[in-house]
BALOBA-1460 file (C-alpha; in Angstrom, 3 decimals):
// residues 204
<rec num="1" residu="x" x="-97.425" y="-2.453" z="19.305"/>
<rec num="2" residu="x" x="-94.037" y="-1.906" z="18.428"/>
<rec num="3" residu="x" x="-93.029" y="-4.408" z="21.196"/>
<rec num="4" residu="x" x="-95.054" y="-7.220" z="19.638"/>
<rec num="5" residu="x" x="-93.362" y="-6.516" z="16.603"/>
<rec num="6" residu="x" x="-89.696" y="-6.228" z="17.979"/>
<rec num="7" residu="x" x="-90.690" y="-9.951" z="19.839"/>
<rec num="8" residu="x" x="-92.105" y="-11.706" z="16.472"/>
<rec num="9" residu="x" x="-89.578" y="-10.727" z="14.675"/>
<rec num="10" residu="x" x="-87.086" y="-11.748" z="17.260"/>
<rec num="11" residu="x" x="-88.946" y="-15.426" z="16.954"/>
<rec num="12" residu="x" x="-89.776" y="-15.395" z="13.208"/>
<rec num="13" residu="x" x="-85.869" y="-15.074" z="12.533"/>
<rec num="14" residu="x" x="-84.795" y="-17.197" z="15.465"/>
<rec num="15" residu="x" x="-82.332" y="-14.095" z="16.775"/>
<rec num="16" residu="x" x="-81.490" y="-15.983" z="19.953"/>
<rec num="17" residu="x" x="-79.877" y="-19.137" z="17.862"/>
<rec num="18" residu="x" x="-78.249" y="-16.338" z="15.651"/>
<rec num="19" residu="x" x="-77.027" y="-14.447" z="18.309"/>
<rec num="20" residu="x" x="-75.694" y="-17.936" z="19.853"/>
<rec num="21" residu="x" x="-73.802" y="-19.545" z="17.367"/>
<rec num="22" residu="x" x="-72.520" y="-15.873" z="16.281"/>
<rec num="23" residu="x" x="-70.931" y="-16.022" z="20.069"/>
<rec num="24" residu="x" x="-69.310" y="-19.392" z="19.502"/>
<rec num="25" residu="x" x="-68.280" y="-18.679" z="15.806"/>
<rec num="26" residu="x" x="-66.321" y="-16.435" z="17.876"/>
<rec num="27" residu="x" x="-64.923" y="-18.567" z="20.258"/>
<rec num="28" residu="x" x="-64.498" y="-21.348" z="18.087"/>
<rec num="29" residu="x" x="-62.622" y="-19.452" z="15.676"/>
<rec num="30" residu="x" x="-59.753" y="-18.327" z="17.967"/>
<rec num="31" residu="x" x="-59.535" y="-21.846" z="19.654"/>
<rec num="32" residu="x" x="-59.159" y="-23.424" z="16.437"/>
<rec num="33" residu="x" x="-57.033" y="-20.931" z="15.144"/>
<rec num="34" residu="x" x="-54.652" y="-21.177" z="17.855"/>
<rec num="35" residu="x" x="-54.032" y="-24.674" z="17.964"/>
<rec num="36" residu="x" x="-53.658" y="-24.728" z="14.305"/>
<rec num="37" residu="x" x="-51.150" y="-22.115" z="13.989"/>
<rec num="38" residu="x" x="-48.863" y="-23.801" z="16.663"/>
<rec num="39" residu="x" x="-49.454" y="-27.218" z="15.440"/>
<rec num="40" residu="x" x="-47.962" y="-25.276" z="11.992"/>
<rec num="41" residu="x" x="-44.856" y="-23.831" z="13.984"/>
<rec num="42" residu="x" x="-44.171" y="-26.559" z="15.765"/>
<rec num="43" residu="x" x="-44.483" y="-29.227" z="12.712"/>
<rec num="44" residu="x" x="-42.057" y="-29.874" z="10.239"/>
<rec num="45" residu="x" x="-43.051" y="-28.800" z="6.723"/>
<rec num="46" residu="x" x="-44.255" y="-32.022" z="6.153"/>
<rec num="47" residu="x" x="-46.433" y="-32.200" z="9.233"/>
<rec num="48" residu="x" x="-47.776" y="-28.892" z="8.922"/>
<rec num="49" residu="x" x="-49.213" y="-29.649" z="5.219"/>
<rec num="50" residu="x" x="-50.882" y="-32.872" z="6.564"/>
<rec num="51" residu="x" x="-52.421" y="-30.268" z="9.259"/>
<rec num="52" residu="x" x="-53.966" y="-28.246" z="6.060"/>
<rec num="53" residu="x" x="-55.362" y="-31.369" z="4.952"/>
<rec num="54" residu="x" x="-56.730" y="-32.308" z="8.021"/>
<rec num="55" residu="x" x="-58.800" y="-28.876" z="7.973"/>
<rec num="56" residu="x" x="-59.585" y="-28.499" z="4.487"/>
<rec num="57" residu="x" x="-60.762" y="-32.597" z="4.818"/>
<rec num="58" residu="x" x="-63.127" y="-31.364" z="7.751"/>
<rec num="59" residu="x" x="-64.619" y="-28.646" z="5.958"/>
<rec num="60" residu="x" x="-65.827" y="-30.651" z="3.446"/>
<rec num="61" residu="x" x="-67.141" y="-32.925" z="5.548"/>
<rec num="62" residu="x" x="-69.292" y="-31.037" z="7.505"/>
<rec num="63" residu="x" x="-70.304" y="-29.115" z="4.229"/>
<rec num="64" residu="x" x="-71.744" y="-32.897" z="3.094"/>
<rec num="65" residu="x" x="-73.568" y="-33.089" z="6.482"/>
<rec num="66" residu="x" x="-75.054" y="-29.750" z="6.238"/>
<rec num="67" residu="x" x="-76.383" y="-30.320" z="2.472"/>
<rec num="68" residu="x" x="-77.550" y="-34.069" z="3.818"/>
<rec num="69" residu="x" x="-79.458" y="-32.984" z="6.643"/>
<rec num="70" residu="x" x="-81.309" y="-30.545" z="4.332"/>
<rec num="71" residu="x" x="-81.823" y="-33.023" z="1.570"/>
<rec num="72" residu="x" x="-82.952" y="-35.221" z="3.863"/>
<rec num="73" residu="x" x="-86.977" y="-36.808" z="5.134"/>
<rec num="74" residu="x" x="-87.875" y="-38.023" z="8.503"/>
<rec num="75" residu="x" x="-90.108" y="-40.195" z="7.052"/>
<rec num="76" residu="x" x="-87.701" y="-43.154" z="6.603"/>
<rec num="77" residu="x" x="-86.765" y="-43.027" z="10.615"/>
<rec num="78" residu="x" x="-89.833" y="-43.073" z="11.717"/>
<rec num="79" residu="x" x="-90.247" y="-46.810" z="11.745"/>
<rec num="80" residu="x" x="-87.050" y="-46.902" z="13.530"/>
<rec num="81" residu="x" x="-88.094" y="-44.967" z="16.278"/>
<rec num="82" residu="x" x="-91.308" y="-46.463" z="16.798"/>
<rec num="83" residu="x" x="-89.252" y="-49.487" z="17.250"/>
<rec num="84" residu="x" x="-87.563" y="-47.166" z="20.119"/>
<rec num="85" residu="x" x="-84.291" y="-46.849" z="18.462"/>
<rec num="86" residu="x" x="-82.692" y="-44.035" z="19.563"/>
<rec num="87" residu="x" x="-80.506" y="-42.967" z="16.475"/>
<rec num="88" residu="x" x="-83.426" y="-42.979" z="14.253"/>
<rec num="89" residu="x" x="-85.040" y="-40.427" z="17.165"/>
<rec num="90" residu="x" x="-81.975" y="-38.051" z="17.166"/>
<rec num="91" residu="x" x="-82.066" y="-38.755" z="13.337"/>
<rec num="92" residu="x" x="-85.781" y="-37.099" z="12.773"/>
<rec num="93" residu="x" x="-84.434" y="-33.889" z="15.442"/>
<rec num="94" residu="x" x="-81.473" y="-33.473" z="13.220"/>
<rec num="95" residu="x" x="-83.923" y="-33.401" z="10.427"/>
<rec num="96" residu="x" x="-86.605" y="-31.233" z="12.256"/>
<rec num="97" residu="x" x="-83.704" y="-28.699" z="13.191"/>
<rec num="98" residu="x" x="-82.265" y="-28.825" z="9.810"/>
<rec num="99" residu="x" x="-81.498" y="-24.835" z="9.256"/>
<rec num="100" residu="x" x="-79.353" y="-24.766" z="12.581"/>
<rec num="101" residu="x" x="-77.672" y="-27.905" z="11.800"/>
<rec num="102" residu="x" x="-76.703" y="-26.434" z="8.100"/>
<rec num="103" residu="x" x="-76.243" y="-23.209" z="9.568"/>
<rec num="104" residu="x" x="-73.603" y="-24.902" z="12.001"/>
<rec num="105" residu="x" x="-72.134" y="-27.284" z="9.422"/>
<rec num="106" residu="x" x="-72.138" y="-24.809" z="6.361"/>
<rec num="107" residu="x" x="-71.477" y="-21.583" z="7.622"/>
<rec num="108" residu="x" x="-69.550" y="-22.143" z="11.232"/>
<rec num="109" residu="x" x="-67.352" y="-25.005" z="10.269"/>
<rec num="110" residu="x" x="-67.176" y="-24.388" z="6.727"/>
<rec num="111" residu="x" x="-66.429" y="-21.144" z="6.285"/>
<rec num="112" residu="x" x="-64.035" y="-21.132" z="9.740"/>
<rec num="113" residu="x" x="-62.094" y="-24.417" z="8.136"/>
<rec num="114" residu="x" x="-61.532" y="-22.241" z="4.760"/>
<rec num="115" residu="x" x="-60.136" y="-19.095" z="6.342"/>
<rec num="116" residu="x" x="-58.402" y="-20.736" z="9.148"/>
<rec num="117" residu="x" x="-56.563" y="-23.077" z="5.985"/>
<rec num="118" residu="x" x="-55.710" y="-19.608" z="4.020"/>
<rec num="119" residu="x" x="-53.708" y="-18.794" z="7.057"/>
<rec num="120" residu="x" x="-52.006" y="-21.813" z="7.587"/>
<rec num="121" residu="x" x="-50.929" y="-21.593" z="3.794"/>
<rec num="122" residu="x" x="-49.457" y="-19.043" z="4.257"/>
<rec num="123" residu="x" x="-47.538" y="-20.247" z="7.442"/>
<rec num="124" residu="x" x="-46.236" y="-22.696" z="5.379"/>
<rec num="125" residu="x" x="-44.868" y="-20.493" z="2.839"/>
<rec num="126" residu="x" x="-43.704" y="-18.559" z="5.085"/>
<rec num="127" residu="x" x="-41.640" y="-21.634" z="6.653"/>
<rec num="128" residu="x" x="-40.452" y="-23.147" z="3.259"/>
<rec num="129" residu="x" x="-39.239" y="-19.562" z="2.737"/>
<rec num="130" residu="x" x="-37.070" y="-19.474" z="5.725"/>
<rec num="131" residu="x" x="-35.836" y="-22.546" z="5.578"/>
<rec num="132" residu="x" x="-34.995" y="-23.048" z="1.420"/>
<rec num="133" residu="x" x="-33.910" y="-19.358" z="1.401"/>
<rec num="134" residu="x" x="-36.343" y="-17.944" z="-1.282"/>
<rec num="135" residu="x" x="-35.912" y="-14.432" z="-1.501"/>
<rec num="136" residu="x" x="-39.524" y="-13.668" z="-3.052"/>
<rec num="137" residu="x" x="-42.287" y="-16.201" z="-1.818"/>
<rec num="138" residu="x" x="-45.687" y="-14.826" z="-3.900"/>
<rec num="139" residu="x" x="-45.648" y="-17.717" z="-6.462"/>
<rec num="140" residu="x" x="-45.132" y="-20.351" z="-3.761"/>
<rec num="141" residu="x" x="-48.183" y="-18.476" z="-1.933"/>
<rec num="142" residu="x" x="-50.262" y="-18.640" z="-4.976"/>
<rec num="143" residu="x" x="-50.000" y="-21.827" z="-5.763"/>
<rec num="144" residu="x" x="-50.325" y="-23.503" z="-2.274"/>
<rec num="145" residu="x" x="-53.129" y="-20.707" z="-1.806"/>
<rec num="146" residu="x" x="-54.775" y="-22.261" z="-5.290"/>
<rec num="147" residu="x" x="-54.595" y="-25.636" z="-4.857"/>
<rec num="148" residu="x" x="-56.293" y="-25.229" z="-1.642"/>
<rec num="149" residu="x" x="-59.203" y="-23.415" z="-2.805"/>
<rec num="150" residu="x" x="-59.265" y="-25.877" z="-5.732"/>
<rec num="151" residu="x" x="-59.163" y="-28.752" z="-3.170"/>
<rec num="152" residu="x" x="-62.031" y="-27.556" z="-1.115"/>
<rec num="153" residu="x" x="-64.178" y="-26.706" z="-3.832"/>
<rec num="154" residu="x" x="-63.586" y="-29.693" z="-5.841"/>
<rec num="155" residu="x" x="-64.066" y="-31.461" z="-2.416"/>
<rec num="156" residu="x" x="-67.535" y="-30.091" z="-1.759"/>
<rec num="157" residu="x" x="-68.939" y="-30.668" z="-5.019"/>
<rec num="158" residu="x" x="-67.723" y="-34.483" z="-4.496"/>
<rec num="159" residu="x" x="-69.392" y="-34.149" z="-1.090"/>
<rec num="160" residu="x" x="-72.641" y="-32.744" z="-2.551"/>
<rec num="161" residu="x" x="-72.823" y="-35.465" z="-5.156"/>
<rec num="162" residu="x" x="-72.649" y="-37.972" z="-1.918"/>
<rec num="163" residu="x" x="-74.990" y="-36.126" z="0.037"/>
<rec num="164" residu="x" x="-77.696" y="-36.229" z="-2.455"/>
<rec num="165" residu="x" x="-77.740" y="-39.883" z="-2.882"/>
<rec num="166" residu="x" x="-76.906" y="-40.923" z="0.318"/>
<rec num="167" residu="x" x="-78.277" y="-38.256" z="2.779"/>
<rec num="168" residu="x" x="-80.296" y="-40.668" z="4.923"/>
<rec num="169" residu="x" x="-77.180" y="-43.145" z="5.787"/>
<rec num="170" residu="x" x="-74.879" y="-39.828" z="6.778"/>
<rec num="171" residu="x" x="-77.810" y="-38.261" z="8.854"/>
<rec num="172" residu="x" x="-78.142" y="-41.826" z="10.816"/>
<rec num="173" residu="x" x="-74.597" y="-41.943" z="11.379"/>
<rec num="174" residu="x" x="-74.260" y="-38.326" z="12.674"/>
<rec num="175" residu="x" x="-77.339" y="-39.276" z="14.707"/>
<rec num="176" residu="x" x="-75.510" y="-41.958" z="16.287"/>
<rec num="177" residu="x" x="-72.226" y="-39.270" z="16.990"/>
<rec num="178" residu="x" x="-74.594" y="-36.879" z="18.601"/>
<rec num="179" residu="x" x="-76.666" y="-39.903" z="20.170"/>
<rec num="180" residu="x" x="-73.468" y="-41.046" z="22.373"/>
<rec num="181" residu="x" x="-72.637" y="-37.133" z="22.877"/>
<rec num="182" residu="x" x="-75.736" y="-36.347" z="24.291"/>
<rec num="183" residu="x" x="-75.385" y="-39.278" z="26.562"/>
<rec num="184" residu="x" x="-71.971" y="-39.479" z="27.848"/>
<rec num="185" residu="x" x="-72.514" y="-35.143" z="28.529"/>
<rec num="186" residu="x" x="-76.431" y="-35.479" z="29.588"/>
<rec num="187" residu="x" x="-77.387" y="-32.774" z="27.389"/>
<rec num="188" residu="x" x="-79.776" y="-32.132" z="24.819"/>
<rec num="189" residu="x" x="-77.947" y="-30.269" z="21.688"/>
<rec num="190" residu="x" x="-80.693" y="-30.220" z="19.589"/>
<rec num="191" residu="x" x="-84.561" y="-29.914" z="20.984"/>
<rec num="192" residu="x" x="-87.124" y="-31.805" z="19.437"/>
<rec num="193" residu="x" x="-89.996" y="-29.705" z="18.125"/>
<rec num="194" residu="x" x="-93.071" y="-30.197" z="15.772"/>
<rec num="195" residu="x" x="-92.644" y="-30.595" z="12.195"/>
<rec num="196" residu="x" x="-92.440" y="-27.517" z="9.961"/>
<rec num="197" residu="x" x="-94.959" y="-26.389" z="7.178"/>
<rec num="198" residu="x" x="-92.388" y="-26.428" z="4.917"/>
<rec num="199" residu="x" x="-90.794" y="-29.733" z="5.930"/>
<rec num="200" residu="x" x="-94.468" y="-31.160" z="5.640"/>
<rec num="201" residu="x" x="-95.072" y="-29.916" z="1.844"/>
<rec num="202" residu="x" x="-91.914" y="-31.405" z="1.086"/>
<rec num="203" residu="x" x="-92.664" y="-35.038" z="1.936"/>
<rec num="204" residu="x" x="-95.814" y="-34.842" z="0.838"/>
């Protein structure tokens, strides 16, 4: 009994995509983080700032994708793929697998792009410091460390504004990205599977 509990639970929660993408997080995480932190010491000031951008700019992005694909209905690509396009296909298995796609976007990306951007702040600081000859560097770190937090929130509330009017055009064109990937790679990243409960009461 108690192993028919321990293997529904194990489905109901969907441990094995948890336990996946917690493995890659990990991964991810210190590949990103390496290449960012000697992109930083190897960049001028200058360069190295544009780098912050760059991540902060990607975490909102996939922040918009993640709140699209949830706001999102198959319904509208279904005429597409009965006219055997296969965007509009990928489109309605994006849809279909909407809490790993969020999950991935929101959490993995997201949250990785906002701590991996705290450190390269402070990389920065920590050059301009060196270099200008500032003996105490906390109000530089503040403010670079404020204006990025302000950035990336003010960044995914724009995003969320965009996503909520025009969810169906971004989840087409991420179809298309992951379309080409899955065809140049020959690999499916996303399986197709029935339609939830929940995802039918909604477009009812």
């Amino acid at each position: 009994m108690a192993k028919k509990d321990d293997v529904s639970f194990y489905i109901k929660y969907n441990m094995k995509w948890v336990l996946f993408i917690t493995f890659w997080t990990f991964l991810l995480a210190i590949g990103i983080s390496i290449i960012a932190e000697n992109l930083v010491q190897n960049l001028d000031v200058l360069f190295a700032f544009l780098i912050l951008l760059i991540i902060v700019f990607t975490g909102i992005l996939f922040d918009t994708i993640g709140i699209a694909v949830t706001a999102a209905s198959e319904r509208p690509f279904h005429a597409m793929a009965a006219n055997k396009i296969d965007e509009a296909r990928t489109a309605i298995k994006l849809v279909r697998n909407s809490s790993q796609v969020s999950n991935f976007c929101n959490d993995v990306i997201g949250d990785i792009s906002g701590i991996i951007s705290g450190a390269v702040a402070t990389s920065i600081v920590f050059r301009v410091v060196v270099i200008v000859g500032i003996a105490d560097g906390t109000i530089l770190t503040i403010l670079l460390t404020a204006f990025t937090a302000a950035l990336t929130v003010g960044g995914k509330g724009v995003g969320k504004s965009i996503a909520e009017y025009h969810h169906e055009h971004i989840i087409y064109q991420v179809a298309r990205i992951v379309n080409f990937a899955e065809k140049v790679f020959k690999v499916e990243i996303f399986k197709t599977k029935k339609k939830s409960k929940d995802r039918k009461d909604k477009e009812k």
